[in-house]
MARPA-742801 format. One record per residue (C-alpha): residue number from 1; residue in one letter; z, y, x. Coordinates in steps of 0.1 Angstrom, whole numbers, plus 5000, padded with zeros to 4 digits. Example, Ala and Ser with C-alpha at 12.3 -4.5 7.8 and 13.67 -1.06 7.14 Angstrom:
// MARPA-742801
@pos:1; code:a; zz:5078; yy:4955; xx:5123
@pos:2; code:s; zz:5071; yy:4989; xx:5137
***
This chain:
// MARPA-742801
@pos:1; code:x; zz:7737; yy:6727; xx:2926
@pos:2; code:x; zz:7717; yy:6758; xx:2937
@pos:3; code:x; zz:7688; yy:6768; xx:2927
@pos:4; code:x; zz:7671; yy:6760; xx:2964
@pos:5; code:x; zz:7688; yy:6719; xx:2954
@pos:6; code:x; zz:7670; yy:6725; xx:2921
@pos:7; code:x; zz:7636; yy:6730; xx:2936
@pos:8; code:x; zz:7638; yy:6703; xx:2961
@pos:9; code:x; zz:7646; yy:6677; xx:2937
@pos:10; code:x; zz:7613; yy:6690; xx:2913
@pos:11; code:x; zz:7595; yy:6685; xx:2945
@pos:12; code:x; zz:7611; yy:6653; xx:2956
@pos:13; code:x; zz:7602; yy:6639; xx:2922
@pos:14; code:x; zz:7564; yy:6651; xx:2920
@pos:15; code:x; zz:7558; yy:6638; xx:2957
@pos:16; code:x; zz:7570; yy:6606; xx:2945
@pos:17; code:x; zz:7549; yy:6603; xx:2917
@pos:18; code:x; zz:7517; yy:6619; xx:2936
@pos:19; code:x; zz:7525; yy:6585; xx:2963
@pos:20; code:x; zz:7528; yy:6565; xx:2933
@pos:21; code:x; zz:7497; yy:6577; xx:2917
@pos:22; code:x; zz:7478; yy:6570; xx:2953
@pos:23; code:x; zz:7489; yy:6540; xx:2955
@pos:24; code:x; zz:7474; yy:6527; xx:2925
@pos:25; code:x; zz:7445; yy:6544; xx:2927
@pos:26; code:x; zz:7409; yy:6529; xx:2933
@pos:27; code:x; zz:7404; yy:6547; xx:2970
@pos:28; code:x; zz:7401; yy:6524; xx:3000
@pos:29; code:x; zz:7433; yy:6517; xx:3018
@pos:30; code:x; zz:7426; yy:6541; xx:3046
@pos:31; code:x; zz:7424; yy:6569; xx:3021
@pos:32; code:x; zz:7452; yy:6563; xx:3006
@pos:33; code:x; zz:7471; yy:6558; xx:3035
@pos:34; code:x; zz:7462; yy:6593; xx:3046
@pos:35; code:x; zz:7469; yy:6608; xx:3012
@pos:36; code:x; zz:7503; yy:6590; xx:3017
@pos:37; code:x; zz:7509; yy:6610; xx:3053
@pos:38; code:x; zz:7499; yy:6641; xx:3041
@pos:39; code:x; zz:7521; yy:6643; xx:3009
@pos:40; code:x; zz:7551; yy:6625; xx:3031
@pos:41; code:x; zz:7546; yy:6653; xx:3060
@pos:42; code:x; zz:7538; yy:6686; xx:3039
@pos:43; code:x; zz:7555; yy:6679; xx:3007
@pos:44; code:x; zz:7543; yy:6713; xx:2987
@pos:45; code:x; zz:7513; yy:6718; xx:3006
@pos:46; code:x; zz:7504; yy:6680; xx:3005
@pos:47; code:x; zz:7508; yy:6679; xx:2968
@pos:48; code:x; zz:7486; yy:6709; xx:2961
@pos:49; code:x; zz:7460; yy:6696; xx:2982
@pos:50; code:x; zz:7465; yy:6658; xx:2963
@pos:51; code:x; zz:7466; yy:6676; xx:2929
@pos:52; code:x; zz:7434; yy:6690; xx:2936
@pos:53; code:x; zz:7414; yy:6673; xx:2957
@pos:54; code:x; zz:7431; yy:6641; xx:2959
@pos:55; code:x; zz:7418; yy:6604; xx:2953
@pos:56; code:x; zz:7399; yy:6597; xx:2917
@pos:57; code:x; zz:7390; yy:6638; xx:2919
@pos:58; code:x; zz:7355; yy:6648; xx:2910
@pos:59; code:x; zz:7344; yy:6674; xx:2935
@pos:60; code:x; zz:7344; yy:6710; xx:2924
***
């Protein structure tokens, strides 16, 4: 396995765990939903953007 395999997998592991994490978060089902597409569609970018301002985040 390359290192490009390598890197997709760490990925593929932390966007499963940012859905998880959604999921059984306290955010209304709409928001969660949306949290869902975004890390699903932009896998980096998506989990950045859930790591930071995602559901259960205080404001900065």
């Amino acid at each position: 396995m390359d290192l490009t395999g390598i890197g997709g997998l760490i990925i593929l592991i932390a966007d499963i765990f940012a859905i998880v994490m959604i999921l059984q978060s306290s955010a209304k089902a709409i928001e969660k939903l949306v949290w869902s597409l975004v890390v699903l569609l932009l896998p980096l970018i998506g989990l950045i953007f859930w790591y930071f301002a995602g559901p259960g985040r205080k404001a900065f």
